[in-house]
PDB file of N, CA, C and O in Angstrom, chain B, residues numbered from 101:
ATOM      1  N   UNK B 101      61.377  94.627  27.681  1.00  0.00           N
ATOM      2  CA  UNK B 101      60.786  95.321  26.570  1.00  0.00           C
ATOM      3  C   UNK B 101      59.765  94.413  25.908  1.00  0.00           C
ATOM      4  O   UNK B 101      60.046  93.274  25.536  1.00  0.00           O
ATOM      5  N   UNK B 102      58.505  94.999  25.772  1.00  0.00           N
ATOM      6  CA  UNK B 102      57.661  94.215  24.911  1.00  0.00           C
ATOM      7  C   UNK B 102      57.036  94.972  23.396  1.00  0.00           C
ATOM      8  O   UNK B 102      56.584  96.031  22.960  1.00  0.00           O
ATOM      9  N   UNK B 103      57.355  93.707  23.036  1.00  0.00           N
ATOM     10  CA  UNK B 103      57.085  93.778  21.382  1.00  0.00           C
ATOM     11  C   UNK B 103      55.467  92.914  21.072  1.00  0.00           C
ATOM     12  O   UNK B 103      55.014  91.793  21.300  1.00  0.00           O
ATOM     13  N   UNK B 104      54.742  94.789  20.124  1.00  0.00           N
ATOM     14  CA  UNK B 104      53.589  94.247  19.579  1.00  0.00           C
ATOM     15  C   UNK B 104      53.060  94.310  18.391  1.00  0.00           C
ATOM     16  O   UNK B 104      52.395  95.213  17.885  1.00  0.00           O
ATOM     17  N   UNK B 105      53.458  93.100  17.889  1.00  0.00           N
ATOM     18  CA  UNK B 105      53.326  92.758  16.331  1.00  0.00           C
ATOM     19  C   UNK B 105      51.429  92.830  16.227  1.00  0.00           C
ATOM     20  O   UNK B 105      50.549  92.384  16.963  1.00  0.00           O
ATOM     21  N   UNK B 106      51.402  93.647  14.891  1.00  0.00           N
ATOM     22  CA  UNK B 106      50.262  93.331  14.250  1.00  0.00           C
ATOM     23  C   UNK B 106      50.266  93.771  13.136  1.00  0.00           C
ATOM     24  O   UNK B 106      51.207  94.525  12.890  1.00  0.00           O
ATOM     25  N   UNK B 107      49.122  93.472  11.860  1.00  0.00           N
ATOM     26  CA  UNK B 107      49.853  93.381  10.667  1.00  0.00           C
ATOM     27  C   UNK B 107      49.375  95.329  10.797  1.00  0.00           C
ATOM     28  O   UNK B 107      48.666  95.998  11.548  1.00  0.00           O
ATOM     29  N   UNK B 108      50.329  95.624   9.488  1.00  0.00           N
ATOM     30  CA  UNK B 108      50.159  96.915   9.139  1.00  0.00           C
ATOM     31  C   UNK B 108      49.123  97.473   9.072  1.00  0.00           C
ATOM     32  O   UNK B 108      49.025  98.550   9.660  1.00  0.00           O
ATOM     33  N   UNK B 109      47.940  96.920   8.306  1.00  0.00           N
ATOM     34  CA  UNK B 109      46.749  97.496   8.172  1.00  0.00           C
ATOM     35  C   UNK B 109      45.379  96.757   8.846  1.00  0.00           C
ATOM     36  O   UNK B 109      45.418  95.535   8.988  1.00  0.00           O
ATOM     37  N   UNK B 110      44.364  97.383   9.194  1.00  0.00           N
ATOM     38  CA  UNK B 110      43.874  96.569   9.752  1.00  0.00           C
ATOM     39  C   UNK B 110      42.909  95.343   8.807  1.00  0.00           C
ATOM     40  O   UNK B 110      42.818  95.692   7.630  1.00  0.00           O
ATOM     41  N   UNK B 111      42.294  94.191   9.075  1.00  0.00           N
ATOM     42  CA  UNK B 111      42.115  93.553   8.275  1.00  0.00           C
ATOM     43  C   UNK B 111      40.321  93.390   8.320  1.00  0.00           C
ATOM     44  O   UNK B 111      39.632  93.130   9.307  1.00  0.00           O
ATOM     45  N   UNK B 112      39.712  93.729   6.395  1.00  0.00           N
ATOM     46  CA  UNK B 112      38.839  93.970   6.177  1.00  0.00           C
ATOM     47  C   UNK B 112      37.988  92.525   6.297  1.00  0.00           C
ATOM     48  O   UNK B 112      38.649  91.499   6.137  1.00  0.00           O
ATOM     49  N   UNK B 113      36.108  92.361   6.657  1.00  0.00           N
ATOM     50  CA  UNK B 113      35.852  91.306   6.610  1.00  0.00           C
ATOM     51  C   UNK B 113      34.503  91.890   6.496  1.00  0.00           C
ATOM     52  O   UNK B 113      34.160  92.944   7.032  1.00  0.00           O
ATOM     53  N   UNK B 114      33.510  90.874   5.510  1.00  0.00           N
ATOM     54  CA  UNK B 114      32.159  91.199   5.062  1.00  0.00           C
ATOM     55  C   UNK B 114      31.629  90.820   5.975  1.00  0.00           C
ATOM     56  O   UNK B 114      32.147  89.935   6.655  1.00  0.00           O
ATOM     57  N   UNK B 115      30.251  91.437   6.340  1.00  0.00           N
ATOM     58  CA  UNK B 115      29.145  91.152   7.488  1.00  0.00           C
ATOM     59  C   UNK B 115      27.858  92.043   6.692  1.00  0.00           C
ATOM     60  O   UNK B 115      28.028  92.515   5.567  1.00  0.00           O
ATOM     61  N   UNK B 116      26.683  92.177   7.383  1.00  0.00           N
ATOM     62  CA  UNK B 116      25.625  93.099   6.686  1.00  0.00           C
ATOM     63  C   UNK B 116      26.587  94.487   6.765  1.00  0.00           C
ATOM     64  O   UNK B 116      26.496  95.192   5.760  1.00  0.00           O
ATOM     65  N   UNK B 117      27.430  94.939   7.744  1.00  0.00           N
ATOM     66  CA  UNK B 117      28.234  96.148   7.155  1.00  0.00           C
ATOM     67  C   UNK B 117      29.551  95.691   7.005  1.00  0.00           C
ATOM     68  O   UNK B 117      29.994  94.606   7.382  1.00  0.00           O
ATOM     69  N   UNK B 118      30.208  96.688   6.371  1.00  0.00           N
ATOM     70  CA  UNK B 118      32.433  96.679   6.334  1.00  0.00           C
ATOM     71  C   UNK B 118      32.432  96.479   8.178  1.00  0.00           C
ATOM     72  O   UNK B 118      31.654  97.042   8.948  1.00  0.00           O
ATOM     73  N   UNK B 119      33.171  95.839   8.422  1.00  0.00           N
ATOM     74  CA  UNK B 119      33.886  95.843   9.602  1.00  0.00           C
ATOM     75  C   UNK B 119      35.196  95.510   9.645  1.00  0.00           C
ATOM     76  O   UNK B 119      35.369  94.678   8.755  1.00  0.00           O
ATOM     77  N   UNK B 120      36.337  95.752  10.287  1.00  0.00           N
ATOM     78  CA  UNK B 120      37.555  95.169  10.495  1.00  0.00           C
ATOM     79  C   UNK B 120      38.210  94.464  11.902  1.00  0.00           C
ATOM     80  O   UNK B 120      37.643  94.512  12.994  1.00  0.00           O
ATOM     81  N   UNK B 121      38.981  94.072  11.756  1.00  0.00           N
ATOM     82  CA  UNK B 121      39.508  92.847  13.445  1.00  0.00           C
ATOM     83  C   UNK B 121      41.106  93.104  13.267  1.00  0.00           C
ATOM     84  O   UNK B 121      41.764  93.288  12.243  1.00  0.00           O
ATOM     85  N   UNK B 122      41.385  93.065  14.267  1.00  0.00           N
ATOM     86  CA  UNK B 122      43.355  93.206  14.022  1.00  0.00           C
ATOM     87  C   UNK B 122      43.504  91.683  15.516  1.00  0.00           C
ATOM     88  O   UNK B 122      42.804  91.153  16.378  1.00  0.00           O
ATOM     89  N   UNK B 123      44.883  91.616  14.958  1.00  0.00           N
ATOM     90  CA  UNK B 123      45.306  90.339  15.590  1.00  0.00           C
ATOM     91  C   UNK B 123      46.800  90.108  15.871  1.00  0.00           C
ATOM     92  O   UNK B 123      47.432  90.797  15.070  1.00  0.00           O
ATOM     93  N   UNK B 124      47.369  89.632  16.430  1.00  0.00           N
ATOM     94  CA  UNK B 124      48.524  89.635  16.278  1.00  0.00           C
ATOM     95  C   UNK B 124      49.551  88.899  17.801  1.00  0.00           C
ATOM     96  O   UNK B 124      49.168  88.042  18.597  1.00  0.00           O
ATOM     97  N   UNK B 125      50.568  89.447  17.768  1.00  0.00           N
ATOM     98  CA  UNK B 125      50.674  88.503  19.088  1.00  0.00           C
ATOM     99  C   UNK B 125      51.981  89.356  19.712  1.00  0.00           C
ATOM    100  O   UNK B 125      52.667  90.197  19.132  1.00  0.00           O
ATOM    101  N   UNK B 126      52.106  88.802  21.235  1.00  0.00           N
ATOM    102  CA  UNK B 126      53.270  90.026  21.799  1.00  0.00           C
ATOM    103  C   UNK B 126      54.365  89.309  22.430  1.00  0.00           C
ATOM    104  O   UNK B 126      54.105  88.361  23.171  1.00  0.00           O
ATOM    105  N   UNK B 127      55.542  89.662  22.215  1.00  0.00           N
ATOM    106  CA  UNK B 127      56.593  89.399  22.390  1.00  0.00           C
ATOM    107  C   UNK B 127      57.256  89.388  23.305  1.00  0.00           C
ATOM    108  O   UNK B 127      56.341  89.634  24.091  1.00  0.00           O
ATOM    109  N   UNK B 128      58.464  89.280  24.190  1.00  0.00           N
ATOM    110  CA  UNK B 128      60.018  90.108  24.354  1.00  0.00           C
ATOM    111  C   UNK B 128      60.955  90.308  23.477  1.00  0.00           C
ATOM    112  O   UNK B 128      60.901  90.067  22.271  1.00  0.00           O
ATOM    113  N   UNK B 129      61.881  90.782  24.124  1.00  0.00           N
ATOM    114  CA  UNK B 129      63.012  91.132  23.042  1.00  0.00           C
ATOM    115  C   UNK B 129      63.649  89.767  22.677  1.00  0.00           C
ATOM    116  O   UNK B 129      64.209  89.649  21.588  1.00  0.00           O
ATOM    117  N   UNK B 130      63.593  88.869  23.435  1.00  0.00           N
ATOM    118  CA  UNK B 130      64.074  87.336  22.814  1.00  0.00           C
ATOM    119  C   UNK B 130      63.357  86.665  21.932  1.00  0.00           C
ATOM    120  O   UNK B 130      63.678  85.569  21.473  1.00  0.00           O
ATOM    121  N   UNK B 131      62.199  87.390  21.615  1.00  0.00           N
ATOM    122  CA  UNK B 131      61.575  86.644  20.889  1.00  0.00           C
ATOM    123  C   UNK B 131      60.386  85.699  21.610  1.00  0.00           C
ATOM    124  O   UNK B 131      59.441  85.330  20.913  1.00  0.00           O
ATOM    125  N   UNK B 132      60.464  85.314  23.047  1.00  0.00           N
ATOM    126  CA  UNK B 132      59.568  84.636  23.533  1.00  0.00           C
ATOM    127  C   UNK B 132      58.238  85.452  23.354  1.00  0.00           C
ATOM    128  O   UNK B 132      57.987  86.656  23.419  1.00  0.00           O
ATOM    129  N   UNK B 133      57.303  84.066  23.041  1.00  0.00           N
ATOM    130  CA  UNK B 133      55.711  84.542  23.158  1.00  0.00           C
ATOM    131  C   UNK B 133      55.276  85.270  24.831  1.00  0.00           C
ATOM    132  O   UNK B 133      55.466  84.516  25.785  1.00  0.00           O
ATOM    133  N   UNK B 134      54.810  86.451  25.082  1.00  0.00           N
ATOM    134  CA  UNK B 134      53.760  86.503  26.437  1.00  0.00           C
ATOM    135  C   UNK B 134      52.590  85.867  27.030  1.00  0.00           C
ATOM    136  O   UNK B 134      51.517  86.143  26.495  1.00  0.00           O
ATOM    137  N   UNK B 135      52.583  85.428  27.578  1.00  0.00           N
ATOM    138  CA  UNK B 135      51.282  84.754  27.956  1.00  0.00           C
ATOM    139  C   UNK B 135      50.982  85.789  29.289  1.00  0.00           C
ATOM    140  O   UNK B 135      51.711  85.910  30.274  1.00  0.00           O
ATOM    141  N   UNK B 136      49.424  86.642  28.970  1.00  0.00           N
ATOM    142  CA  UNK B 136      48.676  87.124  30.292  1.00  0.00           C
ATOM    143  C   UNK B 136      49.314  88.565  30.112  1.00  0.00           C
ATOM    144  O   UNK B 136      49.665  89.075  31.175  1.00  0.00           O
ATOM    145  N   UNK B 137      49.577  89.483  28.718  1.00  0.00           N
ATOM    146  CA  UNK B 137      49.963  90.131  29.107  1.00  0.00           C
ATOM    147  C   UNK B 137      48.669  90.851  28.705  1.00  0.00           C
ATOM    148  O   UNK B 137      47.765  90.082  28.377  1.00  0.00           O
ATOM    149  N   UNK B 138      48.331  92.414  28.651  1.00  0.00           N
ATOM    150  CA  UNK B 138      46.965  92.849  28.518  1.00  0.00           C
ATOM    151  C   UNK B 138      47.115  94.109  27.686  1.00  0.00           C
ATOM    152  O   UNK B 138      47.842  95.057  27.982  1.00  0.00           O
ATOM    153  N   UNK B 139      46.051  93.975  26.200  1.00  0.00           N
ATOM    154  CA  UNK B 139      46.748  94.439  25.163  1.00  0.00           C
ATOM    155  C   UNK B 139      45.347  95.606  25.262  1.00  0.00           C
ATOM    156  O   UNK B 139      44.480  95.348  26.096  1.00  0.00           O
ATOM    157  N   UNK B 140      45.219  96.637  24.542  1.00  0.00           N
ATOM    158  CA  UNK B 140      44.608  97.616  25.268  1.00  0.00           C
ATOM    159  C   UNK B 140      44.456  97.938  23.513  1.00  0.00           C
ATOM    160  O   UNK B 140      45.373  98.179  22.729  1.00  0.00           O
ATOM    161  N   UNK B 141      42.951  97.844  23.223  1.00  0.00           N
ATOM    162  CA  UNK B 141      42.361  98.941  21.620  1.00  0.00           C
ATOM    163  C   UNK B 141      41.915 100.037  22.289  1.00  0.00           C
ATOM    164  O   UNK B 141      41.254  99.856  23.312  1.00  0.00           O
ATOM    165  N   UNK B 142      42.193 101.339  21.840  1.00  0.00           N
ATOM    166  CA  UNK B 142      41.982 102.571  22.062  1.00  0.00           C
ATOM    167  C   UNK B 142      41.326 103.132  20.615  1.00  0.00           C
ATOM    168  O   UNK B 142      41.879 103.370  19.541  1.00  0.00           O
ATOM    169  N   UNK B 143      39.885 103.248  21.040  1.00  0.00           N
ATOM    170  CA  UNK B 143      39.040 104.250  19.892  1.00  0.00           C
ATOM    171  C   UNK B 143      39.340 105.699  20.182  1.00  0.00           C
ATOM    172  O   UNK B 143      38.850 106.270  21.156  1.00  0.00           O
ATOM    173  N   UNK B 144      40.487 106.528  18.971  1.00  0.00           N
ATOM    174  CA  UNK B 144      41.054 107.270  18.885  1.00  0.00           C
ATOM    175  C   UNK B 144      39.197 108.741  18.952  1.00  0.00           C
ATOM    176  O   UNK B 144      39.099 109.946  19.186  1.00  0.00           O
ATOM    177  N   UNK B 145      38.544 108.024  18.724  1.00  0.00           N
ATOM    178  CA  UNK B 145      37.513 109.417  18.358  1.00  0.00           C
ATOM    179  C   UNK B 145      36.577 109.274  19.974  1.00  0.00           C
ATOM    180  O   UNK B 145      35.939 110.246  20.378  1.00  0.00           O
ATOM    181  N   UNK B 146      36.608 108.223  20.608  1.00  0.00           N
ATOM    182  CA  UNK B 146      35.273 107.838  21.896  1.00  0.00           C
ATOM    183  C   UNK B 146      35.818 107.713  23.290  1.00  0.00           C
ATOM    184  O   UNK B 146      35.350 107.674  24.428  1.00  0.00           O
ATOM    185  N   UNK B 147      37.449 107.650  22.514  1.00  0.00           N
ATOM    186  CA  UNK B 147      38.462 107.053  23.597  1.00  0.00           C
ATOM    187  C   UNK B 147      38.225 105.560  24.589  1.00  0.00           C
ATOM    188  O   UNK B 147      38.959 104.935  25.355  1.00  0.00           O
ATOM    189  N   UNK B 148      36.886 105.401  24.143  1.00  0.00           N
ATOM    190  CA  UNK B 148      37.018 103.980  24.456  1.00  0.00           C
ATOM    191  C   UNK B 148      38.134 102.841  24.719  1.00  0.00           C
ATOM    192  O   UNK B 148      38.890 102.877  23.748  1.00  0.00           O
ATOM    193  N   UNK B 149      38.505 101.951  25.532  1.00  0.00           N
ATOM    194  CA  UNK B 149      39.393 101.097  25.330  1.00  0.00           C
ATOM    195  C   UNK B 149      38.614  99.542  25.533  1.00  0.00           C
ATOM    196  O   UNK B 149      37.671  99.281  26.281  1.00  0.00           O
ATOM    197  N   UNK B 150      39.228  98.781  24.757  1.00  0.00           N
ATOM    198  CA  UNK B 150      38.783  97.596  24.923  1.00  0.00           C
ATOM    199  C   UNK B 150      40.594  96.433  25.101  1.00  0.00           C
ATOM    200  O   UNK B 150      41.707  96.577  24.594  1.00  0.00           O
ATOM    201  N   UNK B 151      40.178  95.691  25.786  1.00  0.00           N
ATOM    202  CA  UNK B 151      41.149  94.987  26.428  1.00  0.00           C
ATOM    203  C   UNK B 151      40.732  93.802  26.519  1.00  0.00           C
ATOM    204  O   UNK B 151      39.697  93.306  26.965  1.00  0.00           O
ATOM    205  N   UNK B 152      42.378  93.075  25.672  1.00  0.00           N
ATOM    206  CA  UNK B 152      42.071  91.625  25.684  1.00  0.00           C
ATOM    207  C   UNK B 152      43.652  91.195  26.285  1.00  0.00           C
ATOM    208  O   UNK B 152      44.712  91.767  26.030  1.00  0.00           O
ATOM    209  N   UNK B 153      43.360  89.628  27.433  1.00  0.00           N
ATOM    210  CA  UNK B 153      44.586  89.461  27.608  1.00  0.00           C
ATOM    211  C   UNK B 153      44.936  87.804  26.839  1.00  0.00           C
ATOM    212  O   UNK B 153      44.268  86.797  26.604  1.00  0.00           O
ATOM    213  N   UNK B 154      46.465  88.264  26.624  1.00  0.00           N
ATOM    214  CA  UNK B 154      46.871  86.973  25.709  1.00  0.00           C
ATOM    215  C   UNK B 154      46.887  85.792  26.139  1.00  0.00           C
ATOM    216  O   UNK B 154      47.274  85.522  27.277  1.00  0.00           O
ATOM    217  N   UNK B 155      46.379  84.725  25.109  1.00  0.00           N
ATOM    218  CA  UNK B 155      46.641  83.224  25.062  1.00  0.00           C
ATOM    219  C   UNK B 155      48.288  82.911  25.397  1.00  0.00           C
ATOM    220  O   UNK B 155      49.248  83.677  25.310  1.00  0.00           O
ATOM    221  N   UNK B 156      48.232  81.586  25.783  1.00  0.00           N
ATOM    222  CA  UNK B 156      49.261  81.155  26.016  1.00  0.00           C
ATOM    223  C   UNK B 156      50.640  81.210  24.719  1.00  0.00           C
ATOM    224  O   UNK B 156      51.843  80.953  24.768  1.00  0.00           O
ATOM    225  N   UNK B 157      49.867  81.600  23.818  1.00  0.00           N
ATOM    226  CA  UNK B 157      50.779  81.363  22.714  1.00  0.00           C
ATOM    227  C   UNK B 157      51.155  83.209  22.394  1.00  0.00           C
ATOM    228  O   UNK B 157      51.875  83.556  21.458  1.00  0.00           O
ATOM    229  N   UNK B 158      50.687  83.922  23.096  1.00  0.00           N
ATOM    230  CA  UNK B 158      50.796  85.365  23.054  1.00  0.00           C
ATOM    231  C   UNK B 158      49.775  86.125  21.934  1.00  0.00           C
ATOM    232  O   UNK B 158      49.929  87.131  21.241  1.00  0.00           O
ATOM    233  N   UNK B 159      48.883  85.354  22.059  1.00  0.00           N
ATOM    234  CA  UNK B 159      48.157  85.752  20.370  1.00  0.00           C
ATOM    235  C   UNK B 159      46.664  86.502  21.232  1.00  0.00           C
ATOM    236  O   UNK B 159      46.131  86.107  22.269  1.00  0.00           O
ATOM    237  N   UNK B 160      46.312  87.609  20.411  1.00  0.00           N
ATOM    238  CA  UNK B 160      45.256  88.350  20.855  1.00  0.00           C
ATOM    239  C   UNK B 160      44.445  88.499  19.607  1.00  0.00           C
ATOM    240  O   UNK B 160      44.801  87.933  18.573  1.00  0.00           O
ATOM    241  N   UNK B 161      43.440  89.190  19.660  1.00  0.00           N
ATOM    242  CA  UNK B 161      42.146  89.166  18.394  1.00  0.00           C
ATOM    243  C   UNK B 161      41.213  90.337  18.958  1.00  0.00           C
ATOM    244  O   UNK B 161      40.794  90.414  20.113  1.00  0.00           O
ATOM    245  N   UNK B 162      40.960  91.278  17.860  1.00  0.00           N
ATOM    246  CA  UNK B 162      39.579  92.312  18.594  1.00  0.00           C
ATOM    247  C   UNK B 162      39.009  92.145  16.687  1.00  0.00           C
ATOM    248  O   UNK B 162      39.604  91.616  15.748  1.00  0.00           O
ATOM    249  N   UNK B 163      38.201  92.564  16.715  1.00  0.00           N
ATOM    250  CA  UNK B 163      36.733  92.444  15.612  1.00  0.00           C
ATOM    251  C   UNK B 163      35.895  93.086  16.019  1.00  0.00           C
ATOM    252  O   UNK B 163      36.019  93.524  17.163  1.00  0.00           O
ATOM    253  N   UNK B 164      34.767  93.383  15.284  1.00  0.00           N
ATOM    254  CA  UNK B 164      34.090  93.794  14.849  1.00  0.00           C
ATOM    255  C   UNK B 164      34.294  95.133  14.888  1.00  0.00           C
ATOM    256  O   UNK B 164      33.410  95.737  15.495  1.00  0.00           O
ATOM    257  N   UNK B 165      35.507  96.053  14.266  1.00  0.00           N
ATOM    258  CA  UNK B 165      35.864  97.398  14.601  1.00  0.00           C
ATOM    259  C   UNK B 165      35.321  98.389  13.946  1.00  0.00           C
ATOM    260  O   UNK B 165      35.767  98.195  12.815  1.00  0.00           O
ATOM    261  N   UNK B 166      34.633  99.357  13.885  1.00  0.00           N
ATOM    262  CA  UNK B 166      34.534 100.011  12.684  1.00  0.00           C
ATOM    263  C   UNK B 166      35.187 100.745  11.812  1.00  0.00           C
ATOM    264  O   UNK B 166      36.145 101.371  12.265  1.00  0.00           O
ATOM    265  N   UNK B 167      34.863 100.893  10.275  1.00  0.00           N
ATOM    266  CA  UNK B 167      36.257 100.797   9.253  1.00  0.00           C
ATOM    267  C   UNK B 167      36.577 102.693   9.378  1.00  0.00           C
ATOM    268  O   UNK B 167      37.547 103.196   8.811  1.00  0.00           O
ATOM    269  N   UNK B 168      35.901 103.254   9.937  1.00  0.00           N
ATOM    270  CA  UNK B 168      35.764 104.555  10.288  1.00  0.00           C
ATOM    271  C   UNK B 168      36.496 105.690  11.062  1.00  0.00           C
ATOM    272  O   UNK B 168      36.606 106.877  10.756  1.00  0.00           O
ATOM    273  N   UNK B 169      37.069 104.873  12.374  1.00  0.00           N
ATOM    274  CA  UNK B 169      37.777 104.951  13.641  1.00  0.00           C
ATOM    275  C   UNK B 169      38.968 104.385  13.369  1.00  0.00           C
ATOM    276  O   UNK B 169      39.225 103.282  12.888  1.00  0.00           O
ATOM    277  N   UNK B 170      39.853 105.494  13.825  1.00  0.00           N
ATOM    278  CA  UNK B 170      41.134 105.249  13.745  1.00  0.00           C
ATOM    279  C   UNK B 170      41.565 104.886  15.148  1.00  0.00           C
ATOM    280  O   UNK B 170      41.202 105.608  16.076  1.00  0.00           O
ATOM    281  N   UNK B 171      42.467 103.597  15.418  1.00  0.00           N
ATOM    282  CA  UNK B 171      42.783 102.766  16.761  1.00  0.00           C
ATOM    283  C   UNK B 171      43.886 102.561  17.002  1.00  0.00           C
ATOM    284  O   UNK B 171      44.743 102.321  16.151  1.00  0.00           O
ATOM    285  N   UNK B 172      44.092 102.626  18.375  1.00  0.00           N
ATOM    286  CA  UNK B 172      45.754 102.537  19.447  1.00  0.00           C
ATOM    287  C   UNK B 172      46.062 101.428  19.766  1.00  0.00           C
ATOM    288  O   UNK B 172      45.354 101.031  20.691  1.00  0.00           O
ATOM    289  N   UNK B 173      46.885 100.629  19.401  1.00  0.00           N
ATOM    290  CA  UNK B 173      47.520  99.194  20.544  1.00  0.00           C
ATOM    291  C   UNK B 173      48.590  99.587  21.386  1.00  0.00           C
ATOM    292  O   UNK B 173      49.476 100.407  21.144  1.00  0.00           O
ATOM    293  N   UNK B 174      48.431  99.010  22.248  1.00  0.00           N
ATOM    294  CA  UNK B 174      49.542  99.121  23.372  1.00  0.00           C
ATOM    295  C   UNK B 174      49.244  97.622  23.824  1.00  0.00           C
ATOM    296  O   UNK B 174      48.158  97.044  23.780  1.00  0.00           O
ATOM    297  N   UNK B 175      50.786  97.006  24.384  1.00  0.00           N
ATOM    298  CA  UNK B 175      50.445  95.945  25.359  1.00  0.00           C
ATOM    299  C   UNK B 175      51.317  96.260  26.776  1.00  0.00           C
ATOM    300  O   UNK B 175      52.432  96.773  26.869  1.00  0.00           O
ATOM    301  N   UNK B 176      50.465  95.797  27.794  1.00  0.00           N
ATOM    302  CA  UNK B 176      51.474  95.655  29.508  1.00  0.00           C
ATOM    303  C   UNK B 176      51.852  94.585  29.927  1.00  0.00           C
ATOM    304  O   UNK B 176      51.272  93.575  29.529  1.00  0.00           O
ATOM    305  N   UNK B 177      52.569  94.515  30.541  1.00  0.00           N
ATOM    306  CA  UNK B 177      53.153  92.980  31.053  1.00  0.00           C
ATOM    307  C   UNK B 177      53.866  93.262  32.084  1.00  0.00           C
ATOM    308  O   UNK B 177      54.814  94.011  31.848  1.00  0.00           O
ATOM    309  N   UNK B 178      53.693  92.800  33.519  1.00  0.00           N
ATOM    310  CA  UNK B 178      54.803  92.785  34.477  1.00  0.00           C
ATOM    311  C   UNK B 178      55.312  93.987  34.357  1.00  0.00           C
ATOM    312  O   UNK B 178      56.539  94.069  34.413  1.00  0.00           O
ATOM    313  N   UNK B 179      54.536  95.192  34.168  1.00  0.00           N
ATOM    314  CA  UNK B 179      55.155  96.831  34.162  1.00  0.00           C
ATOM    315  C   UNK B 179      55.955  97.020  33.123  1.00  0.00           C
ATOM    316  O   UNK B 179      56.404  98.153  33.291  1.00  0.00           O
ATOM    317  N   UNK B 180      56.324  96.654  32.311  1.00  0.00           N
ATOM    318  CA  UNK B 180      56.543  96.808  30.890  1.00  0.00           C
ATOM    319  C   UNK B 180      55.537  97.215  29.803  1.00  0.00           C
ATOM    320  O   UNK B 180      54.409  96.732  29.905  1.00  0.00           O
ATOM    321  N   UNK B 181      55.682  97.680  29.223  1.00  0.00           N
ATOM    322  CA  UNK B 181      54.667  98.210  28.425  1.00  0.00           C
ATOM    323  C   UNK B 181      55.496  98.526  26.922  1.00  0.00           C
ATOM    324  O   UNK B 181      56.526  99.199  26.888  1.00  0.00           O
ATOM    325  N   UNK B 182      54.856  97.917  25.698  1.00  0.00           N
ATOM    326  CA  UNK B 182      55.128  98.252  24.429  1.00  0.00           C
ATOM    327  C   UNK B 182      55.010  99.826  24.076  1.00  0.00           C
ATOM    328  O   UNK B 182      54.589 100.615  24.922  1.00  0.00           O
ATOM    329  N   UNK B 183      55.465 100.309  22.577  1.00  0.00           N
ATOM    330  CA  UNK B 183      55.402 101.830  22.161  1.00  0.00           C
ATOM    331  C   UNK B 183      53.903 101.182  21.365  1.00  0.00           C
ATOM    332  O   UNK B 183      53.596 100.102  20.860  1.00  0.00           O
ATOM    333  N   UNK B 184      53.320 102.307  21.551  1.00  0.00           N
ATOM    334  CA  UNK B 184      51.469 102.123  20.879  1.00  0.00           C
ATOM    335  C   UNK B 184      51.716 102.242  19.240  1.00  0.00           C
ATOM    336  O   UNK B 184      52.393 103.132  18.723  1.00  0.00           O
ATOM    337  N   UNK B 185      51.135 101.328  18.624  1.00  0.00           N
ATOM    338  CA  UNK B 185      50.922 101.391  17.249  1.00  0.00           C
ATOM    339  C   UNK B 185      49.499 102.018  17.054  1.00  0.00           C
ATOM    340  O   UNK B 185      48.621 102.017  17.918  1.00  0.00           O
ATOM    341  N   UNK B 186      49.399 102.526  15.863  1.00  0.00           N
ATOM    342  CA  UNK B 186      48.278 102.962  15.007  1.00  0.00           C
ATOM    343  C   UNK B 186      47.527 102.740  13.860  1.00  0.00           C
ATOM    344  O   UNK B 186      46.593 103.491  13.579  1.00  0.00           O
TER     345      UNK B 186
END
């Protein structure tokens, strides 16, 4: 089972426009960090996905999002796959 922490809301940051970035990092059920697992942003309106895979420490990062679009996380690992947050 994999667990994908990120904070509740997504997090606001000044540029010439609002933009936001979410971050966070993915788990097992023991608590161990993933390393290489592949965490998947889904633009709920373009369906776009953008995909980042984790650092050794299980930690991922997407930015420059727009504050507009509402977005999906999911992470995979070794055929495991987390429940998608929103």
């Amino acid at each position: 089972m994999l667990l994908l922490c990120a904070p509740a809301t997504f997090a606001q940051k000044k540029k010439a426009e609002n933009t936001r970035s979410v971050q966070g990092t993915v788990t097992v059920a023991d608590g161990s960090l993933v390393n290489g697992a592949v965490v998947q942003l889904k633009n709920t309106k373009t369906l776009q996905i953008r995909s980042f895979i984790t650092k050794d420490d299980g930690t991922y990062h997407f930015y420059d999002l727009s504050p507009d679009i509402d977005y999906e996380l999911k992470a995979d690992y070794q055929g495991a796959s987390s429940s998608t947050k929103s």
